[in-house]
N, C-alpha and C positions, 0 to 999 in steps of 0.2 A: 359281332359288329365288324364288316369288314374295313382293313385296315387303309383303306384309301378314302374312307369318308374322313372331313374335319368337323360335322357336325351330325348328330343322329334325327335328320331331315329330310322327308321328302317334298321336295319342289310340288306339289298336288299336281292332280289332273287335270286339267283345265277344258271345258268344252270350248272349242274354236280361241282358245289362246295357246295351250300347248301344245310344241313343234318341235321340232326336230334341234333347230337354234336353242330352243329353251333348253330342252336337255342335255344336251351336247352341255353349253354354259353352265347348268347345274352342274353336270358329272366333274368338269373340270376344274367347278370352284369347291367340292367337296363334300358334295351334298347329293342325294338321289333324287337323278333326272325324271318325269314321268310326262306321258299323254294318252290323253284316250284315242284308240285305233278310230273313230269317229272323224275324229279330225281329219285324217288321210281320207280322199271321199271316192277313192278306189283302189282296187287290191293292188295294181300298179305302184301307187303315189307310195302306199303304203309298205308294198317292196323295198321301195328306192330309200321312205326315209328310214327302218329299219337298217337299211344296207350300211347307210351313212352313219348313224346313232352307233352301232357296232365296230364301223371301221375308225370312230373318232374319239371314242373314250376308253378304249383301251380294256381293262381288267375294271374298270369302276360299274359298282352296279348302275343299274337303271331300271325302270319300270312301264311296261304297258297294260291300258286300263280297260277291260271288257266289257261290253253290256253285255249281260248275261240273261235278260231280261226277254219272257216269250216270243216276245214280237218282233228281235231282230233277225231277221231273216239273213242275219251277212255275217253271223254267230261261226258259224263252219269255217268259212273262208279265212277271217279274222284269227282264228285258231291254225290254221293251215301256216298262216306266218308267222305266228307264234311259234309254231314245231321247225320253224326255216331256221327264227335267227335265235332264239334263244335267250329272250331277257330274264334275267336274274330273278326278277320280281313280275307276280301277273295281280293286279289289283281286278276283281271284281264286282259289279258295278249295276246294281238296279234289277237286281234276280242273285238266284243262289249259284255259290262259286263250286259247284260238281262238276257242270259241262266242262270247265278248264283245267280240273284236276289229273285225270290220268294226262292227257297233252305236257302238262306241265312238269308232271311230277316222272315222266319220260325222259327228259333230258337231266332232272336235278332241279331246277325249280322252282321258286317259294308261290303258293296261291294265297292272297290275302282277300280275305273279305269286307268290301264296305256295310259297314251295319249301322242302324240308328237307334236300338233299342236293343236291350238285354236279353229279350227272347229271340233276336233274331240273331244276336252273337252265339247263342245256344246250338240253333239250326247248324251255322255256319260250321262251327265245330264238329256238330254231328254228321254234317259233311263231306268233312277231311279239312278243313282249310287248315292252313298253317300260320298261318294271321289273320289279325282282325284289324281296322282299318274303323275306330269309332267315330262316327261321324256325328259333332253334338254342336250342343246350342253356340253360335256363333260365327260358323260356318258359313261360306260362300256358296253360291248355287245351290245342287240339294242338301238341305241342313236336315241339323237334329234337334232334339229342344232338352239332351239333359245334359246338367251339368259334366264337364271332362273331368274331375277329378271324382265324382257319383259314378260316371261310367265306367274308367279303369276298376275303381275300387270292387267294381261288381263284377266286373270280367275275371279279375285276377283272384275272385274267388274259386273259379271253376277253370280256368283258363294259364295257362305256363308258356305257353308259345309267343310266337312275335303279336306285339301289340303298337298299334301306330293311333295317335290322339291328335285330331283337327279339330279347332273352333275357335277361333278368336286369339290365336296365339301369334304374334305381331312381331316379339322381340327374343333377342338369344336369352332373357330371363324368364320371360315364359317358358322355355325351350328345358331349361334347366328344371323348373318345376314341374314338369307334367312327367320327365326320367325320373326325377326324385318320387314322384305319385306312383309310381311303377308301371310306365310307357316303356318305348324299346328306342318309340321315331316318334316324329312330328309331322303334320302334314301341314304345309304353310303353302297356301294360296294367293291371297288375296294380295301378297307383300309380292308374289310376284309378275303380277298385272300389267304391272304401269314398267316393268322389266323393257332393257332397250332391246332384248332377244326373243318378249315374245308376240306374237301374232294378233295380239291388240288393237285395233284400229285406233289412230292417234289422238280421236277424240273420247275413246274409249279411257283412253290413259289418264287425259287430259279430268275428266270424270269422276276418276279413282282419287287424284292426286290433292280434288278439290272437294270431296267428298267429308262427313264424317257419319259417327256412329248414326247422328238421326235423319240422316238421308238414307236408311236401310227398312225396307217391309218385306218380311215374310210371307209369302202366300202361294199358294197350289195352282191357280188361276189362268198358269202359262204352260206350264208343262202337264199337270195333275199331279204332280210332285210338292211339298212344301218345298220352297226357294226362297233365298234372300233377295230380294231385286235392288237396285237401288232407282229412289223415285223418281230423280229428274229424268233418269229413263224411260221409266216405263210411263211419264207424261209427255215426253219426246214420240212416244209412240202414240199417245192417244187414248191411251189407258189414265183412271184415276183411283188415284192409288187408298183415297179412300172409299171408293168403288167398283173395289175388283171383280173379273168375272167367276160365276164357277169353273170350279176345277173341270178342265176337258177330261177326257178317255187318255188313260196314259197310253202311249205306243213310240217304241224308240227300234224304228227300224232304221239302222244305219245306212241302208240303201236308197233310203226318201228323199226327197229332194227337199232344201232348206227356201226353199222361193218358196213367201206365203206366212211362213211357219212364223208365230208369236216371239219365239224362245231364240229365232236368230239374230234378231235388231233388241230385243232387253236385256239390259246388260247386267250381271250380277255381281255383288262382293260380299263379302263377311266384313265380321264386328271390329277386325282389325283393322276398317280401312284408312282410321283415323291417321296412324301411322304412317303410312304413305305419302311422302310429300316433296317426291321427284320420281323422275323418269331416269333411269341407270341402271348399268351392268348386272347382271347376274353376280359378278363376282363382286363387286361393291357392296352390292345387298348383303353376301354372303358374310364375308369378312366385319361386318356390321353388326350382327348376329354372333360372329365368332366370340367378339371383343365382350360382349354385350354375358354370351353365355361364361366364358371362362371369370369375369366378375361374379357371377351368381354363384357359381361352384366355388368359388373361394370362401363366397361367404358361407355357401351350405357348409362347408367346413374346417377351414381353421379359424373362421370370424367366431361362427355360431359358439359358443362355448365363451368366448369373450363378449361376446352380446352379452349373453345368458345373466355371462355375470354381472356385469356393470349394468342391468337394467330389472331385469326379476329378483334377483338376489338383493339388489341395496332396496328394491320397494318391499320387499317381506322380513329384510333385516331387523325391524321394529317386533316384529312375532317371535324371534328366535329367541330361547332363555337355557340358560347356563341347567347343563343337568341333560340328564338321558332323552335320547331321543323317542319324541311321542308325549315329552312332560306338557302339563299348561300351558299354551302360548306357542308351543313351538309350532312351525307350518311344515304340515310333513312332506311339501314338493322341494325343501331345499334339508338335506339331514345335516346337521353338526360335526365335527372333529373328529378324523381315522387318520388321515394323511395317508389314503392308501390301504391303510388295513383296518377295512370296515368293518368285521368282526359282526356281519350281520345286520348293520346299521344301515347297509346300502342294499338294499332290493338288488337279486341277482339279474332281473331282465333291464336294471339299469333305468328305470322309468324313474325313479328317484334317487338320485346322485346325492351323494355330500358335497360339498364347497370344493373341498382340497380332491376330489378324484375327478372333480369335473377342471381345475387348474390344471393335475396332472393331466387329463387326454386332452386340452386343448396345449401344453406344452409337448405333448408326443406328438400329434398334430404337423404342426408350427415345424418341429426337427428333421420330419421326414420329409417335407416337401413335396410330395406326391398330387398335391393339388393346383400347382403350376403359378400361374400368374395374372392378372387382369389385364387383359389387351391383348394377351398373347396370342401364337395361331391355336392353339388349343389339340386337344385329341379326347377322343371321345371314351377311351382307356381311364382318363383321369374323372370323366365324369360320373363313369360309373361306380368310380371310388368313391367319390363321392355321395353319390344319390345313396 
């Protein structure tokens, strides 16, 4: 985790809202910046913001987002600047992340794959990709439909490398949960829409802001892709949302022109958009999150054990009877009396603690302070002590 991130976040890619602004502002509030090269609507523009993104953030990473996908014809070129400026991170996007491997893996690095199902994390791997990038149910634009914490679980079967989890994750507590599920990053979108740096059109924002979860449908109908749309949109456009069209011909050539096109006047979010409930700063949003995450990690670890006790332990307390453990009555998720020296009584992988050795680590805990504070700026060091 490089040491200039203050959260293990990436700002997502955004179709026609992430820019240059957006990530610059990410990079500097401590979090990874990203946009998809789409947005620049030629090699020029795309030059220049490159040029800027690089000369304005310094050593922080950042991320640019490829379609990789047959039909973009602007695949080459987009790669061409790629190999110019060098972003940290290359997410790829709507096809398999080969074409951007050797490019990538030229200068040093990282290619991450967006994927939406477990067999396609497989491919991705077999690849070469160096992350994966799971795209699941609650997601903004092209979504997924399986659960985030189903989806790492299954990756990090077969999988050790960098893992980034997007779908519905709204708060720095979510953020905390999905590290502790065994993610790396987050990819948070939709929180930063209504953002005063990105490229949103203001009624767009205005949309987000006033949105909730059940102003969101899923459907293929725009792009040929599953998408979350949100409806007053796509009823603004003349679409009815409980009468979508079928799925068109996918084709995302970068070099098309967007006059015409369905997918450039409907506007999309994910399941977090509830959350959303002003137009501000990148770094406001961020530090909102920070505060949000560093409470969660506290509780993931010096609370939890003091939970534990004062709420599982006094409700099983009635089961527990004087005498060896395992006798009638006793409940064997809480063991009886070691103080320490369990002499057998405490299961070595720790799945079943006695009373007094779950006191003890939560007063080891508590001593070292290694888990910081609530509100604090946080560092993403402490989190993974935590998780």
């Amino acid at each position: 985790m490089p040491d200039t991130l203050r959260l293990p976040v990436f700002a997502a890619p955004m179709f026609l809202i992430s820019g240059p602004d957006l990530v610059i502002a990410a990079c500097k509030a401590g979090i990874v910046g990203a946009f998809p090269t789409p947005n620049a609507r030629t090699q020029e523009q795309l030059d220049d913001w490159m040029t800027r993104i690089t000369a304005e953030v310094g050593d922080a990473p950042w991320c640019a987002n490829l379609v990789t996908h047959s039909t973009n014809a602007r695949l080459p070129q987009d790669l061409e600047m790629i190999a110019k400026h060098k972003p940290p991170f290359v997410v790829t996007a709507l096809g398999s992340p080969k074409p951007a491997i050797e490019t990538v893996h030229a200068y040093g690095g990282k290619v991450i794959a967006d994927v939406t199902t477990v067999k396609l994390a497989r491919k991705a791997v077999e690849a070469g990709a160096d992350g994966l990038a799971c795209i699941c149910a609650g997601a903004g634009g092209h979504t997924g439909t399986l659960s985030p914490f189903a989806f790492v679980s299954a990756v990090r079967s077969f999988f050790d490398g960098i893992v980034i989890v997007g779908g519905g994750i709204s708060d720095g507590w979510g953020v905390a949960g999905a590290v502790a599920a065994g993610a790396d990053y987050v990819y948070m979108g939709t929180s930063f829409i209504a953002a005063s740096e990105s490229m949103a059109p203001e009624a767009y924002k205005d949309m987000v802001v006033a949105a909730q979860i059940e102003d969101l449908l899923v459907s293929a109908g725009i792009t040929g892709t599953p998408a979350s749309w949100l409806k007053p949109s796509l009823r603004a456009n003349g679409l009815d949302p409980d009468a979508m069209p079928d799925a068109p011909n996918r084709a995302y050539d970068s070099n098309q022109s967007f006059k015409g096109k369905r997918w450039a006047d409907v506007w999309a979010a994910g399941q977090g958009v509830g959350a959303v409930t002003a137009t501000e700063p990148v770094a406001a949003i961020v530090a909102r999150l920070a505060g949000e995450f560093d409470a969660a990690v506290v509780r993931l670890g010096r609370g939890w054990h003091d939970l534990y006790l004062r709420q599982f332990a006094k409700r099983f307390r009635p089961r527990l009877v004087a005498g060896r453990a395992g006798s009638v009555g006793h409940d064997p998720r809480i063991r009886s009396g070691c103080a320490g020296r369990c002499a057998g009584r405490c299961r070595p992988d720790r799945q079943h603690p006695c009373r007094q050795c779950l006191r003890r680590d939560a007063a080891r805990a508590g001593a070292s302070g290694r888990h910081g504070r609530a509100g604090g700026a946080g560092t993403v060091g402490r989190a993974r002590d935590a998780a």
